[in-house]
C-alpha positions in Angstrom: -32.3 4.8 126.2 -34.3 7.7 126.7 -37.2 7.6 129.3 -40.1 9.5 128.7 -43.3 10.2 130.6 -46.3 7.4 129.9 -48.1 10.2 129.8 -46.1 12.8 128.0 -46.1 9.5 125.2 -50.2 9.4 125.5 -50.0 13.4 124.9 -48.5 13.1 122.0 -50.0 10.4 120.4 -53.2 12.1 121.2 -52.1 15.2 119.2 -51.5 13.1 116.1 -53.1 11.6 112.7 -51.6 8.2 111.9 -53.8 8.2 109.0 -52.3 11.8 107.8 -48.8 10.5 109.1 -48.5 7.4 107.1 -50.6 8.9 104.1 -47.7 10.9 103.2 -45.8 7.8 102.0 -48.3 5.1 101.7 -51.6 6.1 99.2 -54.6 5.0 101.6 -58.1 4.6 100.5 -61.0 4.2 103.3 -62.6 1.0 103.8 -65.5 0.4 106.4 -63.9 1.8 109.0 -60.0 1.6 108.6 -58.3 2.7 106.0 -56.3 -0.1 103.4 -53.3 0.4 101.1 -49.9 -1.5 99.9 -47.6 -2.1 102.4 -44.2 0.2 102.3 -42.7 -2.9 104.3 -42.8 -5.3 101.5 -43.4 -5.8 97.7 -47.3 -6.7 97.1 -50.1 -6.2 94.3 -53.4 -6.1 96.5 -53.8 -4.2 99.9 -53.2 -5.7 102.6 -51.9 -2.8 105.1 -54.7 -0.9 107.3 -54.7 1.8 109.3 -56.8 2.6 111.9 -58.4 5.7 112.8 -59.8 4.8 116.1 -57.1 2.6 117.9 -54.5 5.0 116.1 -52.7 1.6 114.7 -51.3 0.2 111.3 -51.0 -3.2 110.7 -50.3 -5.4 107.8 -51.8 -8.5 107.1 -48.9 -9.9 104.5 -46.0 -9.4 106.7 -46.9 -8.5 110.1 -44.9 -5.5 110.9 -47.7 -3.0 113.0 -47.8 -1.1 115.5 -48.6 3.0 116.7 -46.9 6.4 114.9 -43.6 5.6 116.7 -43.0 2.7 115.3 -44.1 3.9 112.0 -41.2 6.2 111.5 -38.7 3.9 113.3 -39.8 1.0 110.6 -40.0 3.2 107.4 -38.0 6.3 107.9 -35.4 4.8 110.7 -35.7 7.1 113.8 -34.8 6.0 117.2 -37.2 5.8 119.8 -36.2 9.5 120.9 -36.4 11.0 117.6 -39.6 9.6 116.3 -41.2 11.0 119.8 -39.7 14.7 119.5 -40.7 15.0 116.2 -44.3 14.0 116.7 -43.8 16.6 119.5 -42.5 19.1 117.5 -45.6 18.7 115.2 -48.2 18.2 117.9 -46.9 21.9 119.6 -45.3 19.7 122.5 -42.0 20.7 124.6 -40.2 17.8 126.2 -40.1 17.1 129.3 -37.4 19.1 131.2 -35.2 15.6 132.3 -35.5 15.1 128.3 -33.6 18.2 127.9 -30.5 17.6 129.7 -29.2 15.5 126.5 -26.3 12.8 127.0 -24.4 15.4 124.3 -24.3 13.2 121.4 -28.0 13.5 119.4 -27.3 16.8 120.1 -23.9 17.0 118.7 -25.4 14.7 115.1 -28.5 17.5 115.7 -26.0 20.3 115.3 -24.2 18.6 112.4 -27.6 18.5 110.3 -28.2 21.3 110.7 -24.4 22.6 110.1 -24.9 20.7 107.0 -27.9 22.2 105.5 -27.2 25.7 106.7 -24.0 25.0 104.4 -26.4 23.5 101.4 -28.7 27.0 101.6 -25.1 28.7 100.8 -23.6 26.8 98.2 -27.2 27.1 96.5 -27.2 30.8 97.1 -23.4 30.9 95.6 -24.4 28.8 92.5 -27.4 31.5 91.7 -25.0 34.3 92.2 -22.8 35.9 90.0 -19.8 33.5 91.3 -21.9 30.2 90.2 -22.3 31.1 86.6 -19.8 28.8 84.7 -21.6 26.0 87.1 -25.2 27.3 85.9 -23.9 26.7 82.3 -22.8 23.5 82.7 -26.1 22.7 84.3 -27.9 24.2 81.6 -25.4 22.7 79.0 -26.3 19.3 80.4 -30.5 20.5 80.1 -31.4 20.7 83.4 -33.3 23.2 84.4 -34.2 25.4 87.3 -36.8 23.6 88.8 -34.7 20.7 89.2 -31.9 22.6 90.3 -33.6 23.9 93.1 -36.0 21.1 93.8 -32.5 18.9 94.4 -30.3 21.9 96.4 -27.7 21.9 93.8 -25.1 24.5 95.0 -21.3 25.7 94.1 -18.6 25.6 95.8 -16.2 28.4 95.1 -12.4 28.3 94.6 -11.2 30.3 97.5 -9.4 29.2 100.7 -11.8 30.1 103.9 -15.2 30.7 102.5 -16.8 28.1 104.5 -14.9 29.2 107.5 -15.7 33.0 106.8 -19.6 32.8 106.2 -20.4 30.4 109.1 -17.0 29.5 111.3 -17.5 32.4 113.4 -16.7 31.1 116.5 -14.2 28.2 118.1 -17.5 25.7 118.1 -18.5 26.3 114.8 -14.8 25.9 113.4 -14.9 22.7 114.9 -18.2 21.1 113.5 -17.0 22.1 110.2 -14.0 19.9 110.8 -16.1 17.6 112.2 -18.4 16.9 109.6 -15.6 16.8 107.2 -16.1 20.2 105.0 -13.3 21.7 106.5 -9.8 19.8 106.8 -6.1 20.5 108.4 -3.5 20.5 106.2 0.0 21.6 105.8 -0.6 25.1 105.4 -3.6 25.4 107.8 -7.4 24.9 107.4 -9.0 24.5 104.0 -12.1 23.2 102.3 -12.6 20.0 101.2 -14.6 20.8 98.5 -13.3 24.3 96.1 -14.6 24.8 92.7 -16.9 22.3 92.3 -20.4 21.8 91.7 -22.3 20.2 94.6 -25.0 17.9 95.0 -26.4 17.6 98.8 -26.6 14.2 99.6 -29.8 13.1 102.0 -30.2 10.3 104.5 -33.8 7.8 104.5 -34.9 11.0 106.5 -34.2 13.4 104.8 -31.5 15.2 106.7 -28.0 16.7 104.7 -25.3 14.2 105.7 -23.1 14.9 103.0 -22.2 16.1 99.8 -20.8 15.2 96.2 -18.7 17.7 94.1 -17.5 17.5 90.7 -14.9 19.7 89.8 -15.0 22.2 87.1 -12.0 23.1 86.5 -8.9 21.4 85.9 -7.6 18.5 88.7 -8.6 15.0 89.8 -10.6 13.6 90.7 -13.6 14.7 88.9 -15.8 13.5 91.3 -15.5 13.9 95.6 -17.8 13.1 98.5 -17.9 14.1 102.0 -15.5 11.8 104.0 -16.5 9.4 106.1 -18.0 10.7 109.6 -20.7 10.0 112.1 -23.2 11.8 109.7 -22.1 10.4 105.9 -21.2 6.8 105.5 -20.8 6.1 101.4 -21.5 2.6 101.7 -25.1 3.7 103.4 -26.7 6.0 101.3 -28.0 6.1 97.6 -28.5 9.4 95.6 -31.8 10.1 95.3 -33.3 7.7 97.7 -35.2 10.3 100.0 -36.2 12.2 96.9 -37.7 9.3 95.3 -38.9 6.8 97.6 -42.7 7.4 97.9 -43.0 8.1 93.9 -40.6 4.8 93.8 -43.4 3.0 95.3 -46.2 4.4 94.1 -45.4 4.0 90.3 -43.8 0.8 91.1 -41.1 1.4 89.1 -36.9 1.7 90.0 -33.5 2.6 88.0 -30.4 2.5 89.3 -28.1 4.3 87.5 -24.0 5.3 88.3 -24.0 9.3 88.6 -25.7 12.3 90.0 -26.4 13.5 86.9 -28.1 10.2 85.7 -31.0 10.3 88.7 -31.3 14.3 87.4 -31.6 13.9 83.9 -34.4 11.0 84.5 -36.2 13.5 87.2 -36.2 16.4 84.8 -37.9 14.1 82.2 -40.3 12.9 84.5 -39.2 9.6 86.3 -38.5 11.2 89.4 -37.9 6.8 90.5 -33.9 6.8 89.9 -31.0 5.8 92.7 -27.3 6.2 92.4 -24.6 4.5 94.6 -22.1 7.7 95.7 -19.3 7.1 93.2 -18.2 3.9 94.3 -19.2 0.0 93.2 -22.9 -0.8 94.8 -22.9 -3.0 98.5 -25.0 -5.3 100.1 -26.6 -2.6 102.2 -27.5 -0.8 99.4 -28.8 -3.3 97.6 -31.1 -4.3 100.5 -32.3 -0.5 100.4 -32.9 -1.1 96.9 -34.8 -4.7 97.0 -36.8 -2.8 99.9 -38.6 -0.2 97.7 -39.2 -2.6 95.0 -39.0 -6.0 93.8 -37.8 -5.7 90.1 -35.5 -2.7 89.7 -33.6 -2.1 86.4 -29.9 -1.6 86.9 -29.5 1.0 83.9 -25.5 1.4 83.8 -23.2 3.1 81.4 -22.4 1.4 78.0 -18.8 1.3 78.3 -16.6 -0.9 79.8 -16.7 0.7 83.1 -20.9 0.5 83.5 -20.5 -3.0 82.4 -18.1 -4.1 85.1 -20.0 -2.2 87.6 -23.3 -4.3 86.2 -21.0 -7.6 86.9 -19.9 -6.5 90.7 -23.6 -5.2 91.3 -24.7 -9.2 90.4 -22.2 -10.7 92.6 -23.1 -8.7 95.7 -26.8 -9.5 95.4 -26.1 -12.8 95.2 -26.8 -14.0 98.2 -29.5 -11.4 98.9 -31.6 -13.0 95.6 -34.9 -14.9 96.4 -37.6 -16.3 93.8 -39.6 -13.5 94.7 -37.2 -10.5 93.5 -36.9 -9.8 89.8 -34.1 -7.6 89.4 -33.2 -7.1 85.6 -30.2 -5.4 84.0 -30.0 -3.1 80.8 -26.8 -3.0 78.6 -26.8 0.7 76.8 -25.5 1.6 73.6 -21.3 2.1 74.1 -20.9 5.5 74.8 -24.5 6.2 76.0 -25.3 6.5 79.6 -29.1 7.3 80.7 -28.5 10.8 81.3 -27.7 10.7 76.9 -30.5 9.1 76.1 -33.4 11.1 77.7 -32.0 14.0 76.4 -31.9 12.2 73.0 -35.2 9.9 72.8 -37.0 11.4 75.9 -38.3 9.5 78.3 -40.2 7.3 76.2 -37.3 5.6 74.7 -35.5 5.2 78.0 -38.7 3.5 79.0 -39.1 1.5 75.5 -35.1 0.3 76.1 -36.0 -0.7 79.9 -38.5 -3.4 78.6 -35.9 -5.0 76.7 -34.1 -5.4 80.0 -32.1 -8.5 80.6 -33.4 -11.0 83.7 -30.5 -11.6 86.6 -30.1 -15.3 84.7 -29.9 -13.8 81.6 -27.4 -11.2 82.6 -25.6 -14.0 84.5 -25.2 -16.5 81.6 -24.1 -13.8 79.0 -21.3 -12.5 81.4 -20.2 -15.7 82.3 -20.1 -16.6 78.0 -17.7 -12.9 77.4 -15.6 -14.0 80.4 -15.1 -17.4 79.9 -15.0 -17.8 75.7 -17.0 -20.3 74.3 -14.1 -22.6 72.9 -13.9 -26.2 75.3 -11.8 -25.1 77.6 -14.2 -22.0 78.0 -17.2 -23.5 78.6 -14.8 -25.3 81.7 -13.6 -22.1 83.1 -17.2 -20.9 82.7 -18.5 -23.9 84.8 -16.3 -23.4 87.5 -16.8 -19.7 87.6 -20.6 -20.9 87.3 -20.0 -22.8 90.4 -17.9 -20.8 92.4 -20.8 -18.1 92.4 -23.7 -20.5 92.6 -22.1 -21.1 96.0 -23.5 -17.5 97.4 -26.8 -18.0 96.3 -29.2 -18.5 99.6 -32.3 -19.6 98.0 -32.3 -23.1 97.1 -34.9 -23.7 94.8 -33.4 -20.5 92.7 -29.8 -22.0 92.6 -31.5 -25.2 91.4 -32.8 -23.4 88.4 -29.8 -21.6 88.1 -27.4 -24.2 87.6 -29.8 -26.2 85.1 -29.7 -23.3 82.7 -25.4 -23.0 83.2 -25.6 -27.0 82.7 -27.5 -26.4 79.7 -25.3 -23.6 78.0 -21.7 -25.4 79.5 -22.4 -28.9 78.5 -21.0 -29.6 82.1 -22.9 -31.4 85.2 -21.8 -28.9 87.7 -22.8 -31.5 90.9 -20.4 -33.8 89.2 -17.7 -31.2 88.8 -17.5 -31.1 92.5 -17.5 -34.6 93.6 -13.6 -36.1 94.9 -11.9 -37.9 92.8 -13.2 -42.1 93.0 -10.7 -43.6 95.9 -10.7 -39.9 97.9 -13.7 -39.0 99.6 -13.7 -35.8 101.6 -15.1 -35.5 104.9 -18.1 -33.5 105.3 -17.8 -29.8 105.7 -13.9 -30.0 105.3 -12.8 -26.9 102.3 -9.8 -27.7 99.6 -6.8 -27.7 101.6 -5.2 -24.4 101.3 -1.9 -23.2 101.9 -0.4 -21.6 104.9 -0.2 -18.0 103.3 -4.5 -19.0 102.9 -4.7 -19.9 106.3 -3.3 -17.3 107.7 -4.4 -14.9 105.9 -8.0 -15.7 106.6 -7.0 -16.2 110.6 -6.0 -12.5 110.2 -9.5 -11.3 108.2 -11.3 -13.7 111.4 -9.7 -12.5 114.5 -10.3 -8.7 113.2 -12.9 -8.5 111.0 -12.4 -4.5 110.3 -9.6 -6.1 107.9 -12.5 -6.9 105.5 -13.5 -3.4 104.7 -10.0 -2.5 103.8 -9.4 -5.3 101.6 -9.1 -4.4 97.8 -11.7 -5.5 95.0 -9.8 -7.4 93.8 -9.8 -9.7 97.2 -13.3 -11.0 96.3 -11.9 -13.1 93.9 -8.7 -14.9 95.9 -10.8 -17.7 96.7 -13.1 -18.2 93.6 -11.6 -21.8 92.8 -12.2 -22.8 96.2 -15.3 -24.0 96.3 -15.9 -25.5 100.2 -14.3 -21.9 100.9 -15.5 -19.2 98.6 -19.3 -19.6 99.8 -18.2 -18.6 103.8 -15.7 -16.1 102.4 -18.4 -14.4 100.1 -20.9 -14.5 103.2 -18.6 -12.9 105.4 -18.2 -9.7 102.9 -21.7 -9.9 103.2 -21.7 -9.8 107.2 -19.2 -7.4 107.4 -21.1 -5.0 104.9 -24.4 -5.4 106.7 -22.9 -5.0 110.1 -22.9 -1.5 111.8 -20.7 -2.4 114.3 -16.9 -2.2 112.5 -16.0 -5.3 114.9 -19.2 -7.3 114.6 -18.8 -10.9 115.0 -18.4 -12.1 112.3 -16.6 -16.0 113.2 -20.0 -16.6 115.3 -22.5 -15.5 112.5 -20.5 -17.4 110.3 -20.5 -20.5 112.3 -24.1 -20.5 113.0 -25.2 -20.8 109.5 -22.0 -23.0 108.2 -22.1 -25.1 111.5 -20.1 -28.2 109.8 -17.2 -25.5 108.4 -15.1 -26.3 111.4 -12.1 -24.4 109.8 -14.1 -21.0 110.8 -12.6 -22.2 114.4 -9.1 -23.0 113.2 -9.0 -19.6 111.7 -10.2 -17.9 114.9 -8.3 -19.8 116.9 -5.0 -19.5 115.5 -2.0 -17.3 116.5 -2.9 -14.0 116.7 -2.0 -12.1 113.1 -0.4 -8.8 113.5 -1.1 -5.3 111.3 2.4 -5.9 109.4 2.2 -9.1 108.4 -1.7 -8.6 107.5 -0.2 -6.1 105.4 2.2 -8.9 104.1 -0.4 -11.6 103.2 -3.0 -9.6 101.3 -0.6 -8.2 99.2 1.3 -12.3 99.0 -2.5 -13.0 97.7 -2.8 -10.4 95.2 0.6 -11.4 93.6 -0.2 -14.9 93.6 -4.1 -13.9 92.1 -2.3 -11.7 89.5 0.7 -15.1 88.5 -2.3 -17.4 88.3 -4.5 -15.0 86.3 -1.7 -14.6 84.0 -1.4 -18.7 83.6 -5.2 -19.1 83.2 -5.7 -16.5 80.5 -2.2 -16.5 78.6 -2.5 -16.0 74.9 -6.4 -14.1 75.6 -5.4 -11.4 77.4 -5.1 -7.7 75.7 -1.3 -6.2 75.4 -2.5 -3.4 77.5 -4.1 -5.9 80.3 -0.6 -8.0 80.0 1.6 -5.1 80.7 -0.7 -3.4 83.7 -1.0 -6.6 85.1 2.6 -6.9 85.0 3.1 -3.4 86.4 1.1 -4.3 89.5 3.3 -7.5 90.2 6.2 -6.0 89.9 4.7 -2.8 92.4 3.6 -6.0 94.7 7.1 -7.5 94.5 8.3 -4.6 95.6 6.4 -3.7 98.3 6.8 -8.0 99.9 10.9 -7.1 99.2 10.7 -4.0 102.2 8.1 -5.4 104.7 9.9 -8.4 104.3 12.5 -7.3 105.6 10.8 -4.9 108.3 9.1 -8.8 109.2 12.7 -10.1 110.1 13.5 -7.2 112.1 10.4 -7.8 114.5 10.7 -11.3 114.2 7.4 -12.3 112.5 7.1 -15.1 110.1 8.1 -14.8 106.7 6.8 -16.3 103.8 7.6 -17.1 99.9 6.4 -16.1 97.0 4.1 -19.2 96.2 2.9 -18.7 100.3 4.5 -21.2 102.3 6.2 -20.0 105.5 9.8 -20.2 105.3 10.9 -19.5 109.1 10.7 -17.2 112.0 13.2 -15.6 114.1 13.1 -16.1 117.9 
């Protein structure tokens, strides 16, 4: 960590206004002699957050974060230590201290990369007001957005050629490099080229406000329609929502937030004045997100598309916040017309009937119960598959007193005592804390996710579901998704968190603990546990499932089958266990 000065700190903390500092996000309104307004650290209706003038301090009575102007922007805009003292230096008219200057290499190299990254912004935006950006200006117009809000958002266009990028700011060895770095420039097999050509860009900020990234959607013909900035130290998808810098403060002070699914969504609300929309980059929301989300504001709408897509993406938005739901958060979901999305209806009934259609929003429970009913059918047998779906997610619910409530209403609608549902069988008790027992393509396959957790982000979608009948195993499985998600580290611990809160789950242990599970036959399991998903999915919902969702289904197995047939047979070459297609090991080679 960086050392600085006690009284180069003093100096600079001298030189600034916490009240002007935090007033820019927080409205403050005096009283006496400090100054009192809602917390941007939690969700409250009366003040309870004061600054003060004098001793240069915030603190808040509800939840009892405080502390000076440092700690300020490392709470609410997520600077390091460092950062949050150079830029109160910067704005106080303060060098650093000369030892400060002699950087380790790397804040400098993610300093140079902002930078990079909005110097490439300014151009895009200058191309897309140019001659060259005028196809993209109609489609932005075409879509009735206008000026303001394309400037006030840095919308920009990326042209069609090879080297542009390269020829306008790659002048030198260093700067070739960066743009490689920062993913805008990629090899390939016929040299450098951009990673983003003929497509309209949206510059996507961090909490602070700094260009990490972007998101391009192609104009002309090609797939896919929609890109974003690889992954790198700067941009990390699973990190960021669209809009959230933009929008935060008016988020708050209108207590009021819609997440949508696109780019254009957030714009066409700002440019109808609810500058309070978020958009997750493209890809189903996560837990991080979520938290960002549940941070700004207690009761956000989740406004998706009225197709089938936006109403899947609803579903898999309520199963990550699962376990992330209290009592206290009042999240709500809104079903649009099929074929609208909420970009179509401001443009359509304004702002007032996107607001008029967000009252009629759907509670979590709500939402919950009428999913569960279109998944499930509501014939006898239905209202059993519903039950145990019921349960199986009931599981990742933290709060108690909300489950509780929860499974009383899915009682109510099933006919079914869920706490009877998973009692053993009269003559068989189970010990406590032992899971269903599972077979050895299970075990394994969870001692391989265990030993390296990294596995988990690679895992498909479809993965959350593998152990959804499982009920002693599906609530640690779900958590460690959630873990995993949370974590920065890609190798966080994930066997430890798990056994701390689950201490009676002593299969954690086994899993950790068993022979070590290489990359090939990782690769082996997770696609064993897709087949045998896909085979019972096919039981389960014979005779209900569409011709189309029969034969796609059916596709994928036979792709699977495929793919277990070659590494199979790489697996006997090296030795490694093999197993069948129902799981079970069948023998290894010494």
């Amino acid at each position: 960590m960086a050392h600085f000065p006690p009284s180069f700190l003093d100096e600079v903390l001298a030189r600034t206004d916490i009240v002007e500092l935090i007033g820019r996000h927080v409205e403050l309104k005096k009283s006496g002699s400090n100054y009192m307004g809602l917390c941007p650290f939690h969700h409250e209706k009366t003040p309870s957050f004061s600054v003060s003038p004098d001793k240069q301090l915030f603190y808040c009575f509800g939840c009892g974060k405080g502390g000076g102007a440092f700690q300020f922007l490392m709470e609410h805009d997520g600077y390091s230590f460092p950062e949050a003292v150079e830029y109160l230096a910067g704005k106080a008219g303060l060098e650093l201290p000369q030892q400060q200057k002699a950087d380790n290499g790397e804040t400098a190299r993610m300093q140079a990369g902002h930078q990079l990254l909005a110097r490439v912004a300014a151009l895009y935006a200058r191309v897309l007001h140019s001659e060259q950006g005028k196809r993209a200006m109609a489609y932005l117009a075409e879509r009735g957005l206008p000026r303001e809000v394309i400037r006030r958002y840095g919308l920009g266009f990326a042209p069609g050629v090879h080297g542009f990028l390269e020829r306008q700011l790659g002048t030198d060895s260093r700067a070739r490099s960066l743009l490689e770095q920062v993913g805008l420039v990629v090899p390939g097999r016929h040299g450098r080229t951009e990673r983003f050509r003929d497509r309209l860009m949206f510059p996507i900020r961090d909490r602070r406000g700094n260009i990490v990234g972007f998101g391009g959607r192609l104009l002309g013909q090609g797939e896919p329609k929609y890109l974003n900035s690889a992954e790198s130290p700067w941009f990390h998808k699973s990190r960021l929502l669209y809009g959230f810098s933009e929008h935060r403060d008016e988020i708050r002070r209108r207590r009021m937030l819609i997440v949508v699914e696109g780019y254009m969504d957030v714009l066409a609300l700002a440019a109808h004045g609810l500058p309070v929309a978020l958009a997750p980059l493209g890809t189903a929301i996560g837990e991080h997100q979520l938290r960002m989300i549940f941070r700004l504001h207690d009761a956000p709408v989740f406004c998706f598309d009225g197709d089938r897509a936006g109403r899947q993406a609803a579903w898999r938005a309520l199963e990550r916040m699962l376990p992330l739901l209290t009592a206290e958060l009042s999240p709500r979901f809104l079903y649009l017309p099929d074929g609208e999305d909420p970009d179509s209806i401001v443009r359509s009934e304004g702002a007032q009937g996107l607001e008029s259609r967000l009252q009629q929003a759907q509670t979590a429970l709500q939402f919950w119960l009428k999913g569960l009913r279109l998944l499930a059918g509501s014939s006898p047998e239905g209202r059993a598959r519903m039950a145990r779906k019921a349960d199986a997610m009931l599981a990742a619910l933290t709060d108690d007193y909300l489950r509780q409530v929860w499974r009383q209403e899915v009682e109510k609608l099933t006919g079914v005592n869920l706490a009877m549902a998973r009692r053993p069988a009269a003559g068989k008790p189970r010990a406590a804390g032992r899971t269903e027992a599972l077979s050895e393509l299970q075990e394994r396959f969870l001692a391989g996710l265990m030993q390296e957790p990294r596995r988990f982000r690679r895992l498909p979608e479809v993965a959350r579901h593998f152990f959804v009948d499982y009920n002693g195993v599906a609530k640690v499985y779900m958590r460690a998704f959630s873990i995993v998600e949370a974590a920065e580290d890609q190798n966080v611990d994930v066997a430890g968190q798990l056994l701390h809160e689950f201490p009676q789950q002593t299969e954690i242990a086994r899993w950790v603990n068993q022979a070590p599970v290489p990359e090939m036959e990782f690769e082996y399991l997770c696609l064993a546990m897709e087949a045998n998903y896909i085979r019972m999915k096919q039981r389960s919902m014979r005779g209900r499932l569409s011709l189309r969702e029969s034969q796609a289904l059916q596709m994928r197995l036979q792709h699977i089958e495929r793919e277990l047939r070659r590494l199979g047979e790489k697996i006997q070459e090296t030795g490694e266990l093999e197993y069948d297609e129902e799981g079970q090991g069948k023998h290894s080679h010494s």
